[in-house]
C-alpha positions in Angstrom: -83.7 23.0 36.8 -81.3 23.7 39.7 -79.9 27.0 39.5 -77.2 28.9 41.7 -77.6 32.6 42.1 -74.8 34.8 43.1 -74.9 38.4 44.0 -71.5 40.6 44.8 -72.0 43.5 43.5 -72.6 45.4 46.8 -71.9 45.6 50.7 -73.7 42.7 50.7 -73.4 39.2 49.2 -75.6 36.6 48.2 -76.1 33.3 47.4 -79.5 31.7 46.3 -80.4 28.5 45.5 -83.8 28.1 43.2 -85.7 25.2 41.1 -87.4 26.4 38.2 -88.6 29.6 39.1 -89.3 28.8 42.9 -86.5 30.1 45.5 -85.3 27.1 47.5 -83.5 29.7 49.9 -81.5 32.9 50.1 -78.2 33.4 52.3 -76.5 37.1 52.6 -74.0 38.1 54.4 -73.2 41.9 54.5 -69.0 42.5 55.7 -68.4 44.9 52.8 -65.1 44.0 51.4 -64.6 40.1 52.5 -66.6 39.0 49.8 -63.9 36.8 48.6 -63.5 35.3 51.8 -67.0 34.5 53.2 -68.7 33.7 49.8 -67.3 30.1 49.6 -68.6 29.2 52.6 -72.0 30.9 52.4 -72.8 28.6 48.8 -71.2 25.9 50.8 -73.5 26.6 53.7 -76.4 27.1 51.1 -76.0 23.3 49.7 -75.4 21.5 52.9 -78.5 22.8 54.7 -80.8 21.4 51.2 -78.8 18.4 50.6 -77.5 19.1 47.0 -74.4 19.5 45.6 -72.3 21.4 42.6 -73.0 18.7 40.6 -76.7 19.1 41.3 -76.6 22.6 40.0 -77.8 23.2 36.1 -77.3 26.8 36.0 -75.3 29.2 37.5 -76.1 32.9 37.7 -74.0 35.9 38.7 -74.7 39.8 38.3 -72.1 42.3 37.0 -71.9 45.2 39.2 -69.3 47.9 40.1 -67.8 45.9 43.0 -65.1 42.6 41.7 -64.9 39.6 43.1 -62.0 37.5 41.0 -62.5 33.5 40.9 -59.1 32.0 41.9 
């Protein structure tokens, strides 16, 4: 199973791509509050560099921390 992990719940966010329970790779990018800006690109960067996309993905995983990040 292909899962997509997203973390924005501090200065830093992360994407993470695993299968099963082995990470495939991990991106972070740490610009405090332009989460909603460079997030997009860092998943997008995350499936062009393994050759999979959205549709690829099973799972998708996200924390709940005390920083937002709203889905336009």
């Amino acid at each position: 199973m292909k899962i997509l992990a997203i973390s924005t719940s501090s200065k830093t966010a992360s994407a993470s791509l695993l299968e099963d329970d082995k990470l495939i790779q991990e991106l972070n990018i740490c610009n405090e509050i332009t989460h909603s800006e460079k997030l997009m690109p860092l998943i997008d960067e995350l499936f062009t560099s393994n050759g999979i996309t959205l549709s690829d993905i099973e799972l998708i995983a996200c924390d709940n921390g005390p920083r937002f990040f709203y889905w336009y």
